[in-house]
N, C-alpha and C positions, 0 to 999 in steps of 0.2 A: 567584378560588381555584377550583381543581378540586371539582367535589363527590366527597366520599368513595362508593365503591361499597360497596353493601350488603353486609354478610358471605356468601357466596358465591353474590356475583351473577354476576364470572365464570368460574363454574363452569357456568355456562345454558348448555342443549342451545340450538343456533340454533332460529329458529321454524319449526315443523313437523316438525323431528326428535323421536323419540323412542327412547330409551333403547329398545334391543336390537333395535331396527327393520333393522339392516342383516343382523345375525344370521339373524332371521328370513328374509329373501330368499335368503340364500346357503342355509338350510335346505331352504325349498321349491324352489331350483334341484337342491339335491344331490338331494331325492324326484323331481325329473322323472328326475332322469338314471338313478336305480336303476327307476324306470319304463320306462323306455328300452332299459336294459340288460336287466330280466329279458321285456319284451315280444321281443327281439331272440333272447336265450336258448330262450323256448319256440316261436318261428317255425322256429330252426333245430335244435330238437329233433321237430319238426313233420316240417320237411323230411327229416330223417336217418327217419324213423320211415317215410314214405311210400317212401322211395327205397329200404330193405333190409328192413325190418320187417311191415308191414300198409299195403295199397294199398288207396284206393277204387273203384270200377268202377260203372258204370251201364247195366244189361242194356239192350242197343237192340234187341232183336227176341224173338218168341214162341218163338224155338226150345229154348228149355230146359224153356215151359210142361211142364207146371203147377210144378215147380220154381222155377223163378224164371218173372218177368213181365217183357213190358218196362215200363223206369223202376226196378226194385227197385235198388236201392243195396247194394252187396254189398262185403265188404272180403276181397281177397284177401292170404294169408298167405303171405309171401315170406319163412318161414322153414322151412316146409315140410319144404320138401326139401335144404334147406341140410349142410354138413357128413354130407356122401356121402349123403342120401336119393334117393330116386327115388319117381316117380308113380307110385300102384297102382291098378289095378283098382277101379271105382266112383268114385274120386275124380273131384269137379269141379273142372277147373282152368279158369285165364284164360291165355290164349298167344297169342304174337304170329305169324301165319298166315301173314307170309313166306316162300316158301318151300314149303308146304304147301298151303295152301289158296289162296295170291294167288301169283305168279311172281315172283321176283327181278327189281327193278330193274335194266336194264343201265348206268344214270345213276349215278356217284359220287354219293354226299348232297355238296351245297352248305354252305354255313356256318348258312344258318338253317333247314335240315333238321337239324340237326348240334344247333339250338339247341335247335327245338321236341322233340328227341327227347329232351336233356337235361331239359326241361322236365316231357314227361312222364312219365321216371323219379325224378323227385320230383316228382309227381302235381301240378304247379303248371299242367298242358296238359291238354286232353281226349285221351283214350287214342289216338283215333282211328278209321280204316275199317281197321285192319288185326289190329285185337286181338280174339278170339276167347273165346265160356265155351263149353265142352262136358266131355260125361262121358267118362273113360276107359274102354273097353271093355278093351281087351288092349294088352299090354307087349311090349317087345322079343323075339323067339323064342315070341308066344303063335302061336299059330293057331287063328282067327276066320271063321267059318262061318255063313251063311246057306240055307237051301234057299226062301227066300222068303216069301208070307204062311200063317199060320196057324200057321208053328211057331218056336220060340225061337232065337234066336242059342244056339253054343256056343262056348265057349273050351275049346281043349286036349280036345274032347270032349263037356265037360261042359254041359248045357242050362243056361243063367242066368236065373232068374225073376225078369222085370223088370216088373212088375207093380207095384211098391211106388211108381215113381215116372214109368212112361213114362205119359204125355199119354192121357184117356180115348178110347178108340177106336180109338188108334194101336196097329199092328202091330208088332211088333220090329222088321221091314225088310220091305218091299216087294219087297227085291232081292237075289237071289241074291249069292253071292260063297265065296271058299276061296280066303283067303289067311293067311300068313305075317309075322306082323310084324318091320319089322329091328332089330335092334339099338339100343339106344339111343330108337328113335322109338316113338309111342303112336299106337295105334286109336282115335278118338272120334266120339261119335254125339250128338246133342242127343237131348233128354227127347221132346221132340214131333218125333216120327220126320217124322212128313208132311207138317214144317213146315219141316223142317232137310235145310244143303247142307251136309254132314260129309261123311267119312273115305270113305263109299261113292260120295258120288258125283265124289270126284278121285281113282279107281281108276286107274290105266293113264296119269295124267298125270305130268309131270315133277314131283318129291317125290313121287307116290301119293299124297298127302293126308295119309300118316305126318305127323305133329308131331314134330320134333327135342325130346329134353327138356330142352338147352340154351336153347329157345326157349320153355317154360312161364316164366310170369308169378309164376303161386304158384299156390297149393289155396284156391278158395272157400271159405271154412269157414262164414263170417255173413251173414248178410241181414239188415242194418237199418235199411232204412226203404224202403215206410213201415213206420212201429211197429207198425202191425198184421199185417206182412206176417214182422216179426221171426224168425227159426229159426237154428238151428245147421243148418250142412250136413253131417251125417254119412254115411260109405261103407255103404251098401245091405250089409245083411249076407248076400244073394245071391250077394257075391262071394264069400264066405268058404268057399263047394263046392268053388274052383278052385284054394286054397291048395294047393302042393306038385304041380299037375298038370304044370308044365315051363313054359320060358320064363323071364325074369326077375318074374314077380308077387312072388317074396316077399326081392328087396330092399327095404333098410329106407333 
């Protein structure tokens, strides 16, 4: 005779099963994948952020001393100038020196020039030898004048007292000049005159040294890190004499 089965014996989970135990798995698979998904989310709100918003940058040389150093970490603001602004006067910006300061390639970009440059406009590439920080002296239609050491740059005339931030010791300019800025492009000088190969000394070369404003990066605005080195970079209120003197300074 069969033995009778015990009142609900089968109803027995097999052995090693336990009641809700698959539940469980498909739980912590669904948490990996909301893992996944919001890690994916903030990588590509990362990259949107880098690529039109706020850029990182890493000063490689003393020419903006005592301003920035090299190594400081500085985030530049590529909203700047966005929706019709323009660079003014004092401002530090970051730019790409093709053109300007370096010569046009006569070489088409390749596919993984093509790559690395996408890369580092979503800041996923190091910037590069061709990206640039210096300070704005004059704007499109300024005219920017030296009579050499001991006396002050002028814009439009006016002497700018650059005292608040050029490099201890350093002269305004060593070097003569009277010129005309064109159109569209920027005058710029690093903080440590004596240190720095700016605006004056690619006078008379193909660009002049003008920076196109199409080719600004963004407006330094931050310094941080290291942490001790942290500031806002705000426009030298020096410039604010030259307001209304001619030129484009006081587009917005």
């Amino acid at each position: 005779m069969c033995e009778a089965a015990e009142p609900g014996e089968s109803e027995k989970q097999p052995e090693g099963a336990q009641p809700g135990e698959e539940s469980d798995e498909e739980s912590g698979r669904s948490r990996s994948r909301d893992l996944l998904l919001l890690v994916g989310i903030c990588l590509a709100a990362l990259l949107l952020v880098n690529a039109f918003v706020a850029r990182p940058f890493t000063v490689p040389s003393g020419s903006m001393e005592d301003t920035l150093r090299p190594g400081d970490r500085l985030i530049a603001n590529q909203l700047a100038y966005a929706f019709g602004g323009h660079p003014q006067r004092g401002d530090v910006v970051v730019f790409d020196g093709t053109g300007s300061f370096l010569p046009e390639s006569a070489e088409q970009p390749g596919f993984w020039d093509n790559v690395r440059s996408i890369g580092r406009d979503l800041g996923l590439a190091p910037a590069g030898n061709t990206v640039y920080v210096k300070r704005v002296i004059g704007v499109g239609g300024d005219r920017v004048t030296s009579t050499g050491p001991d006396k002050p740059i002028t814009v439009n005339g006016v002497p700018v007292d650059e005292s608040s931030y050029l490099a201890p010791g350093d002269e305004p300019s060593n070097v003569a000049f009277d010129i005309v800025v064109p159109t569209g492009k920027l005058f710029v000088l690093g903080d440590h005159r004596s240190a720095s190969r700016d605006t004056r000394d690619h006078l008379g070369e193909p660009g002049g040294g003008f920076v196109p404003e199409d080719k600004v990066i963004g407006r330094a605005d931050w310094v941080v890190y290291p942490f001790s080195r942290w500031a806002v970079l705000d426009r030298p209120t020096a410039f604010a004499t030259i307001a209304g003197t001619g030129g484009h300074g006081d587009q917005r």
